[in-house]
N, C-alpha and C positions, 0 to 999 in steps of 0.2 A: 788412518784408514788405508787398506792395503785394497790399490786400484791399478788396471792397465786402460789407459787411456791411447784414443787413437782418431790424430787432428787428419782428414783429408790423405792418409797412409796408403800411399801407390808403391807397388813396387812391379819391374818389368824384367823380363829377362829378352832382352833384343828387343824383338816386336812384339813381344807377347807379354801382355799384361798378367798378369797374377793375382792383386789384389787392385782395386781402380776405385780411388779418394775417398777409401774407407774412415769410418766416425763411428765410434765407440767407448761405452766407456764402462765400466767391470768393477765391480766394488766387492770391498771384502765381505765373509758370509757367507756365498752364495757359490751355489755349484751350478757351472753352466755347462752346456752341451753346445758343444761346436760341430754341428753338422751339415754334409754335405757329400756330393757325389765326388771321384776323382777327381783331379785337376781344378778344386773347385776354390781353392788358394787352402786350403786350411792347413797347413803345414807350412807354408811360405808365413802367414800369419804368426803361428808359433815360433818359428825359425824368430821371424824379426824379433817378437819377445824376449828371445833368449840369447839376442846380438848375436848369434849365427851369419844372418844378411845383414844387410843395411838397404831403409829405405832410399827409391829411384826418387820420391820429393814426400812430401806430408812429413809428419813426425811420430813416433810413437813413444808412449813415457811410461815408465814403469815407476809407482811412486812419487808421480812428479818429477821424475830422472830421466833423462832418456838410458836407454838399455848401456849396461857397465860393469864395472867390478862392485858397485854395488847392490844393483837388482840383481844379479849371477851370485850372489852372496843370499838375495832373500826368495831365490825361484827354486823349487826343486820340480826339475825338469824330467820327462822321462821319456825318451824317444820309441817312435815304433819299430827301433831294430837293435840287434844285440849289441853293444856299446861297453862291456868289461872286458877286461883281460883273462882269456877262458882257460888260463891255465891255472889259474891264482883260485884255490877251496873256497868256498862260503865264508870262513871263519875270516878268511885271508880279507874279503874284499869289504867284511863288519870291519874290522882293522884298517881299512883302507879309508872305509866312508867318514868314521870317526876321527881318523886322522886329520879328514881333507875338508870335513864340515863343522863348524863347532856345533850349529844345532844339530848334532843327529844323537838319536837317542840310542844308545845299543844295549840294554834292556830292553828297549821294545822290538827292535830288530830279532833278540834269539828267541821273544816269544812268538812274533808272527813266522820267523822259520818253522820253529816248532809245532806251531799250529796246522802248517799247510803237511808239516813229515817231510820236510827237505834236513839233508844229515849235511853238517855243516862241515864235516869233514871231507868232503867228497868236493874234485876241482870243476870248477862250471861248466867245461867242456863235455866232462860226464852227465850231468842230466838230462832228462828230455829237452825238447823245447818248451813244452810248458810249463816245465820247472825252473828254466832258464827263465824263462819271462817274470815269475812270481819272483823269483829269487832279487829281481831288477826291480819290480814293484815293492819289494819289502821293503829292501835299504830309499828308494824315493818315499815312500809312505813313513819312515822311521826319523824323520826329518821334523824340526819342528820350523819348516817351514811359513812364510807371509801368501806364499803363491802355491802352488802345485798345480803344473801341465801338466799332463797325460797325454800322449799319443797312443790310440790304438791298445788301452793299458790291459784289453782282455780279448784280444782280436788271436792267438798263440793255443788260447785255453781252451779245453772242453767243457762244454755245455754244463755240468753237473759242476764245475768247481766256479762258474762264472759268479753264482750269485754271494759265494763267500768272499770271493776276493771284492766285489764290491761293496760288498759289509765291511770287511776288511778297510776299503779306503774311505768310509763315511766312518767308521769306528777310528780309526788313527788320524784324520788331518787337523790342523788344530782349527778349532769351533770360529775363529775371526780371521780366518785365512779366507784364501777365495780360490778356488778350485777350479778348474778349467779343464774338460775330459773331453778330444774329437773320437768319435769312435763312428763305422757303422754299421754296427751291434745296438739299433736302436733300443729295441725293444726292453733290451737288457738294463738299460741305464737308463730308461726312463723313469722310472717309479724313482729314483734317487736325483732325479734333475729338479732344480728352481727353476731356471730361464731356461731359455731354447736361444739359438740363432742358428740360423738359415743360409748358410754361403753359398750362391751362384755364382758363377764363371766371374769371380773377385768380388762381388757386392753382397751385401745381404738383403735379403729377400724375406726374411722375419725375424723379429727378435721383440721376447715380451716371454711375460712369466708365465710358464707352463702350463700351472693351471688353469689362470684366466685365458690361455690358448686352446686349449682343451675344449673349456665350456662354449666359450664363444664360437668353437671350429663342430661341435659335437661328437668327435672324434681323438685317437690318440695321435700323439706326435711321431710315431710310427706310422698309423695311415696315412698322415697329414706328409711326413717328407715322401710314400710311394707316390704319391697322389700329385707335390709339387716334381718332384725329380723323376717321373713318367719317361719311361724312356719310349 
């Protein structure tokens, strides 16, 4: 079973806490929603999953691993900033991904280019940025990944292409993976969320399955985070 698990996970930068003795635990399956307002750790979170950071004390395990060469072997990660080399084509960085991942699929990669209309001859520098972004979510979504983060994976796009690329990411990850999306573009990635969690200034402040959140709250998990994060 493909899990992140997370024992009492502090991490500080000086005096300033980020995450403070966080416990979690993530199972494969299931698409969660990691949200929260800025600064509210959710990317210090990711980060540690992806041994980016290291935690200040607790532990966090990927697999029963702590974070390595070989959960970075079963995470396909996708940050929320441009992250390829933008002189290298489309075709170039399919070639790059397959080279550099054994799971990536690249058959699925030239269909989901093809689907969105990105020309794979053309070098990344030239697109928009919202084709920049798709082009980043192909090759992660093209992965036959255990894990897939997503930071921010539709935060680039407009409005009208949002709900395909998120069909796009429930239609490609594989069915016993465990999907982890912070975004907040609530509304949009709600109807496709299992769980919810809730991160406050490092802690969480809810986590439980959506629906029975929903019912129990009368409301959506978009009213429900304007409602806790009320500025």
């Amino acid at each position: 079973m493909n899990r992140i698990t997370c024992h009492d996970l502090t991490k500080k930068y000086g005096s300033k806490t980020a995450l403070d003795h966080v416990n979690l635990e993530l199972e494969s399956g299931q698409i969660v929603g990691l949200l929260g307002p800025n600064g509210s750790g959710k990317t210090t979170l990711i980060k540690l999953c992806c041994r980016l950071l290291q935690p200040t004390s607790g532990e966090i395990l990927i697999n029963g691993q702590k974070p390595g060469k070989a959960s970075k072997a079963s995470i396909a990660f996708l940050p929320d900033r441009d992250f390829l080399p933008d002189y290298m084509r489309v075709s170039q960085l399919v070639t790059y991904y397959a080279d550099f991942f054994r799971d990536f699929d690249r058959e699925r990669a030239h269909q989901l280019l093809s689907s969105l209309q990105i020309d794979e001859k053309t070098p990344l520098k030239r697109l928009s940025k919202g084709n920049r972004e798709k082009t980043q979510l192909v090759l992660t979504m093209s992965r036959q990944a255990e894990i897939y983060i997503l930071d921010e994976p539709i935060a680039g796009v407009d409005p009208a292409a949002r709900d395909f690329i998120l069909r796009t990411i429930i239609a490609n990850y594989e069915k016993n993976a465990l999907v982890l999306i912070s975004t907040h573009l609530i509304a949009d990635v709600e109807p496709y969320l299992d769980r919810i969690l809730f991160l406050k200034n490092g802690q969480f402040v809810l986590d439980g399955d959506k629906k029975q959140i929903c019912a129990e709250r009368g409301m959506s998990i978009d009213a429900l985070f304007r409602e806790e994060f009320e500025c």
